[in-house]
C-alpha positions in Angstrom: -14.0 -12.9 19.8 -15.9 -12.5 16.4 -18.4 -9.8 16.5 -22.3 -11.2 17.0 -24.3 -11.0 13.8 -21.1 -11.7 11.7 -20.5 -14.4 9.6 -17.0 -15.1 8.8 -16.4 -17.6 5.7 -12.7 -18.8 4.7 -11.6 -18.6 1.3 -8.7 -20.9 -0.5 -8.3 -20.6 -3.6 -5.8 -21.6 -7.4 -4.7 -18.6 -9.3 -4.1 -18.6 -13.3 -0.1 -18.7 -12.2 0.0 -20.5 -8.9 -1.7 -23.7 -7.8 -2.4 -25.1 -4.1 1.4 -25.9 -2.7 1.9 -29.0 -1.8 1.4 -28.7 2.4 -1.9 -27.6 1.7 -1.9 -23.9 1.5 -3.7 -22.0 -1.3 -1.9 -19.2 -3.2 -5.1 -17.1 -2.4 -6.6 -16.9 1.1 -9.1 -14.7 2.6 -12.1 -13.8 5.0 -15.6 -13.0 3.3 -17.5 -11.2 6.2 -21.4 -10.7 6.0 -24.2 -10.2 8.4 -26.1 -13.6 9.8 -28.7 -13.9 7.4 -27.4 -11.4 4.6 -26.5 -12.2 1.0 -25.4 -8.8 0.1 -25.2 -7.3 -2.9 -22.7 -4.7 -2.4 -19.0 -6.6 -1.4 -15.7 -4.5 -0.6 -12.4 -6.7 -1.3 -9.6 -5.4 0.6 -5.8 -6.5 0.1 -2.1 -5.6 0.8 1.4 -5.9 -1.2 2.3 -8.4 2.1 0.1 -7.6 4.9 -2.3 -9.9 5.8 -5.7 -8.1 5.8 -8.0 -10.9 5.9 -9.4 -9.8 9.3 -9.1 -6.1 8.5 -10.4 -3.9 11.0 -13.2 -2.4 9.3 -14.5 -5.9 8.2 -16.9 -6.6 11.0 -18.1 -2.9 11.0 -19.2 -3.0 7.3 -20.7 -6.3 7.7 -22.5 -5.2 10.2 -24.1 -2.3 7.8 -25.2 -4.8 5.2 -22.2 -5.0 3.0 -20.2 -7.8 2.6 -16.1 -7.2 3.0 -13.6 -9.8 1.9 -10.4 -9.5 3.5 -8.1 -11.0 0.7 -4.6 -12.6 0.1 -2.5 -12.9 -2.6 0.4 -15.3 -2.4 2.9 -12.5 -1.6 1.3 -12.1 2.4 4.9 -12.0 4.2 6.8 -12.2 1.4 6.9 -9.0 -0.2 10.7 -10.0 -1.3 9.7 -12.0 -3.7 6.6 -9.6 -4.9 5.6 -9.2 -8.6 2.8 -6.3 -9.4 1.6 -8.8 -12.4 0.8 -12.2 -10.2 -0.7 -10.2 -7.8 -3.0 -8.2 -9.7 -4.6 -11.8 -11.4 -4.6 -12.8 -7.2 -6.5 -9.9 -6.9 -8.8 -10.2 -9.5 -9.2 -14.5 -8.4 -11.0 -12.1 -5.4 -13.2 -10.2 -7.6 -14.5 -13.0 -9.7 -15.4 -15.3 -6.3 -17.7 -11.9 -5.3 -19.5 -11.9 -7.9 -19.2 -15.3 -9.1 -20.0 -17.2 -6.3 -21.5 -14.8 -3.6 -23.5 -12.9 -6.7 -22.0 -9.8 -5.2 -23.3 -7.3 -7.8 -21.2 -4.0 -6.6 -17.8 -4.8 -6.1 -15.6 -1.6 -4.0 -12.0 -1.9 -4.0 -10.9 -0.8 -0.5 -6.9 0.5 -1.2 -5.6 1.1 3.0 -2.2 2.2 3.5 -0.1 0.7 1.0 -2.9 -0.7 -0.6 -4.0 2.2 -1.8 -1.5 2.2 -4.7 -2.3 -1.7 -4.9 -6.0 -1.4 -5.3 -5.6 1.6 -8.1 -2.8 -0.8 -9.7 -5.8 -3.6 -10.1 -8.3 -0.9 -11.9 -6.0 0.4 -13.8 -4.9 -2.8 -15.4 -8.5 -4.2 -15.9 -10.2 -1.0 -17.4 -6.9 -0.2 -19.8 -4.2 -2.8 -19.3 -0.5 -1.3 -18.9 1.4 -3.0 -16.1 4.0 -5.1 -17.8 6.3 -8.2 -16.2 10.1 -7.7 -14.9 12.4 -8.0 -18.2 13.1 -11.3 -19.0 9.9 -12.5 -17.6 6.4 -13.5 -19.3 3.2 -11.7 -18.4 0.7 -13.1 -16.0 -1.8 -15.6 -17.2 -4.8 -13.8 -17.2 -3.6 -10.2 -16.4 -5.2 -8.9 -19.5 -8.6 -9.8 -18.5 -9.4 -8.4 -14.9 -12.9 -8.0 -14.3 -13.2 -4.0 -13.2 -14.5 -2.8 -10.0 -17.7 -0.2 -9.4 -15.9 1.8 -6.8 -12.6 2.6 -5.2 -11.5 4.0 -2.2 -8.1 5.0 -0.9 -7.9 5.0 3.5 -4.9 6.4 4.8 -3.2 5.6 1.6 -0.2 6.8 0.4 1.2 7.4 -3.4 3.0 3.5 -3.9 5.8 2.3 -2.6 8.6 4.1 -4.1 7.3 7.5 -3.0 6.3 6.4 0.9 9.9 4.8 0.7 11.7 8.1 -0.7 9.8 10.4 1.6 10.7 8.4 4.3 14.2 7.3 3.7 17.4 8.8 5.7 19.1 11.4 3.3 22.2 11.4 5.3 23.0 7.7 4.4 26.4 7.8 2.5 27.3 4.5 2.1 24.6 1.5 1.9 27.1 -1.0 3.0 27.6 1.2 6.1 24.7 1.8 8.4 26.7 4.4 10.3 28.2 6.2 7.9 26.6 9.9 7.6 26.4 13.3 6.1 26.0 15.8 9.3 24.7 18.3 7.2 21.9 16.1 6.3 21.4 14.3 9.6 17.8 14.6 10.7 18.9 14.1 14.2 21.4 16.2 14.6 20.3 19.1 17.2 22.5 21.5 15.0 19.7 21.4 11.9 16.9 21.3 13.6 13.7 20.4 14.5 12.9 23.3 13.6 14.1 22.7 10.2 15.0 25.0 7.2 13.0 25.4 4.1 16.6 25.3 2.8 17.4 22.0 4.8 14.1 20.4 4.1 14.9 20.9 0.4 18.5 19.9 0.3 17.0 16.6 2.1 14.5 16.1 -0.3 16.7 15.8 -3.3 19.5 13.8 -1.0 16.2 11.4 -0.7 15.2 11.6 -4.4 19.4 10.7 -5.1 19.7 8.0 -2.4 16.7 5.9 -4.5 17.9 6.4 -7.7 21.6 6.0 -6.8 20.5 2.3 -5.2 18.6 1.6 -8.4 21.4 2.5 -10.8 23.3 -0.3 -8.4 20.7 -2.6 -8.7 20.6 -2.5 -12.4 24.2 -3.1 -13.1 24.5 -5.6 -10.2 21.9 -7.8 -11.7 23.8 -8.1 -15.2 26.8 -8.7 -12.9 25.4 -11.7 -11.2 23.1 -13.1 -14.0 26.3 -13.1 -16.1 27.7 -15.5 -13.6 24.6 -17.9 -13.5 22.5 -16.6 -10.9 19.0 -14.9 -11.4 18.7 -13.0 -8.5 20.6 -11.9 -5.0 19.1 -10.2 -1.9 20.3 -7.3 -0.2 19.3 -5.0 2.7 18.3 -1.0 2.9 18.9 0.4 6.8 17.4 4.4 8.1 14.1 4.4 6.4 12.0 6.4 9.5 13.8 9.6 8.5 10.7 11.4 7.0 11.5 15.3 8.1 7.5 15.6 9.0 7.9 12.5 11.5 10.4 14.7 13.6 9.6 18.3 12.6 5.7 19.0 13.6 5.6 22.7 11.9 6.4 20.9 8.4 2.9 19.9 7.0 1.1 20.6 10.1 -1.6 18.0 11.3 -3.1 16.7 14.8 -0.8 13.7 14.9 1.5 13.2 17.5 5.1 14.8 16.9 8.3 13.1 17.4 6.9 9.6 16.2 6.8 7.1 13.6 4.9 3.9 13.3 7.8 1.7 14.8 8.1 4.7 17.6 10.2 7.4 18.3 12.2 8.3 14.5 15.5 8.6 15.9 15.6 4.8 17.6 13.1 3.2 14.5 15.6 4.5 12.1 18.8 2.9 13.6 17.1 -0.4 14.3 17.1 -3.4 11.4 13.1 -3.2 11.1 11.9 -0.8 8.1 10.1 -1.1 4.8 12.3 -2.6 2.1 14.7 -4.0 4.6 14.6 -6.8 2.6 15.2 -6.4 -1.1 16.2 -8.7 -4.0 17.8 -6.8 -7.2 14.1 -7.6 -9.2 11.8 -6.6 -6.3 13.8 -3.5 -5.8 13.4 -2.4 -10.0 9.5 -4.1 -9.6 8.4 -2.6 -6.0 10.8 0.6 -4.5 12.3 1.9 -7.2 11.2 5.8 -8.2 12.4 4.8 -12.0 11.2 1.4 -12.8 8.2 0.5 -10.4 4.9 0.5 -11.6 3.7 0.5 -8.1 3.6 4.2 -7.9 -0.3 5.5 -7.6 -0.5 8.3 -9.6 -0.7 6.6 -13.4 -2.9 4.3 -11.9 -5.3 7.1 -10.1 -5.7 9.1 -13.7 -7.3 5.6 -15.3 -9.4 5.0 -12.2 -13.0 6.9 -13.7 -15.9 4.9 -11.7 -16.7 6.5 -7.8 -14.1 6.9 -5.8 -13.9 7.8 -1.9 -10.8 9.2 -0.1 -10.3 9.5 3.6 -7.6 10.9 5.6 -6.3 10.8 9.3 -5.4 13.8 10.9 -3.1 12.3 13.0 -1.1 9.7 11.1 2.0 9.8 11.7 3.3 8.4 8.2 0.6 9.1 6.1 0.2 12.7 5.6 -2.6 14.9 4.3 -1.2 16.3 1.1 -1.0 12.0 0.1 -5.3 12.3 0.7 -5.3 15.2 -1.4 -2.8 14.2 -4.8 -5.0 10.4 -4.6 -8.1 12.8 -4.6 -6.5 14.9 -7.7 -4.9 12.3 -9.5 -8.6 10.7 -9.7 -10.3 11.0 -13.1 -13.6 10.0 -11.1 -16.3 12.6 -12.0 -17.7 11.7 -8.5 -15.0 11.3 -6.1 -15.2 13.0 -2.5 -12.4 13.5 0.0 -13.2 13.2 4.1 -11.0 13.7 7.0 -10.8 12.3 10.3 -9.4 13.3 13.9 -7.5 9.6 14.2 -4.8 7.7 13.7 -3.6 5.4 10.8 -5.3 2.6 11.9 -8.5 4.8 13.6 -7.4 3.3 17.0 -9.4 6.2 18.8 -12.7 5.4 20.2 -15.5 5.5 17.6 -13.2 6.2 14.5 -13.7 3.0 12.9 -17.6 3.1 13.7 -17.4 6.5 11.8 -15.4 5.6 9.1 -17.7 2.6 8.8 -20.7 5.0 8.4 -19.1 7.1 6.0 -18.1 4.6 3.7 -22.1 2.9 4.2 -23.7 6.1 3.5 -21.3 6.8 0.6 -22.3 3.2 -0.8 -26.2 3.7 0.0 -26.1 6.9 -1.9 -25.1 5.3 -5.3 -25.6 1.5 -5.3 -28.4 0.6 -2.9 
């Protein structure tokens, strides 16, 4: 049921690289949310490597509070297989222009949750001092040297980019990628014998088996992709199993919070990590090197974060099971915002308990009041 006093506007739209397919569907898609009767002048755009956000949670709250919120799409929602950083920041920044453009939005505040966090910093980055390149062999993005900055950024629950969130929270006992089963005891995060509790030893010998297992896969990727391109083809797909193996998702004394131990977001560790349903399941050989790759990836936050220098907000969730609080507080470091501030809350990742979104809502309004209205 849409929320009373909300208006809810659908947005199709080209992109410099992609036009409307032929069924219909623009490469662009989104919801612009504002109060009935509101032309606001202070917009958040909100948007996810794949996820589709365009009814984002905190949408109705902030429209609600005077600020317009558009839930945006690039053309890689549910297909983050075939994701490329460059064609999604110009998506991104099709977003930004409609706000101001055609809305005459005259704040724009990138909202970064979860994953797009490192998303959202990736976009400033590349508008205020361009430096994201394409995947070898492929031209740049029309366009992707003139993205029109944002006035503020915040980071909700956001992690460092995808190859970090995928290292920390990949299985170091895998010892065989073409076997699921195959594992090193002395690594095995669900073996009684190690823990929970778990060694500082352990934890660290499991860090760097983490850290090996990512580069290992990319050093496969790279040589597999001359391998097939020699013969012809320009890309293959492949899967990666066991990635809800994060030592903090089992092991409650390691980085202590208020979440829930013994729990991941697809449920209980142990069962999440043996099932086929994880982040990167599904790879090809380029969006591996482009997206999870600790080497080659240029969606990792921190570069980003030190050219990000207009307002930034971060918030953290004391009891996200995924997300942890030493993320909130390297985003709030890696800033080079002279005014950045850094708030915690007692919820969840997606601020499921009642009247966390409400204050989240407020925090972010009064954080906008103070410096654009």
């Amino acid at each position: 049921m849409p929320t009373p006093g909300v208006v809810r506007e659908f947005i199709g739209a080209s992109s410099p690289t992609a036009r409307r397919a032929g069924a219909g569907g623009h490469p662009c898609q989104g919801l612009y949310h504002r109060g009935v009767g509101r032309k606001p002048k202070v917009a958040v755009i909100a948007t996810h490597y794949q996820i589709d956000f365009s009814e984002h949670y905190l949408a109705d709250y902030l429209a609600t509070r005077g600020i317009g919120f558009l839930g945006w799409n690039t053309r890689f929602r549910g297909f983050e297989s075939s994701f490329l950083l460059d064609h999604a920041l110009v998506d991104i920044g099709v977003g930004v222009r409609w706000l101001r453009d055609i809305q005459g939005v005259e704040t724009v505040v990138l909202l970064g949750n979860s994953g797009g966090g490192s998303l959202m910093a990736a976009y400033q980055s590349q508008a205020v001092d361009p430096n994201v390149t394409p995947p070898e062999g492929m031209r740049p993005a029309a366009g992707l040297t003139d993205l029109p900055p944002a006035d503020g950024y915040i980071a909700s629950a956001a992690h460092l980019g995808r190859p970090d969130v995928l290292t920390a929270w990949m299985d170091g006992a895998v010892v065989d990628e073409n076997d699921p089963v195959a594992t090193d005891s002395d690594l095995d995060l669900f073996d009684e014998n190690n823990g929970p509790p778990f060694t500082p030893d352990f934890v660290e010998r499991y860090r760097s088996a983490q850290v090996a297992r990512n580069h290992a896969i990319t050093d496969w990727v790279e040589t597999e992709l001359k391998r097939v391109q020699a013969a012809g083809f320009s890309d293959r797909p492949f899967h990666v199993m066991r990635t809800w193996a994060d030592p903090r998702m089992v092991d409650p004394s390691i980085e202590p919070t208020k979440r829930q131990p013994n729990l991941c977001y697809a449920g209980v560790p142990v069962k999440a990590n043996r099932s086929p349903h994880g982040i990167a399941a599904a790879c090809t050989l380029r969006n591996w090197l482009g997206m999870w790759s600790l080497k080659t990836a240029q969606t990792r936050a921190e570069p980003h974060l030190a050219r990000i220098t207009c307002p930034a907000l971060v918030i953290n969730a004391e009891q996200d099971t995924g997300v942890f609080p030493s993320d909130a507080q390297r985003i709030f470091d890696g800033l080079s915002s002279a005014d950045k501030a850094l708030h915690s809350f007692d919820t969840d990742h997606y601020f499921t308990t009642p009247g966390a979104r409400s204050e989240q809502a407020d925090i972010i309004a009064r954080w906008v009041t103070k410096r654009w209205r």
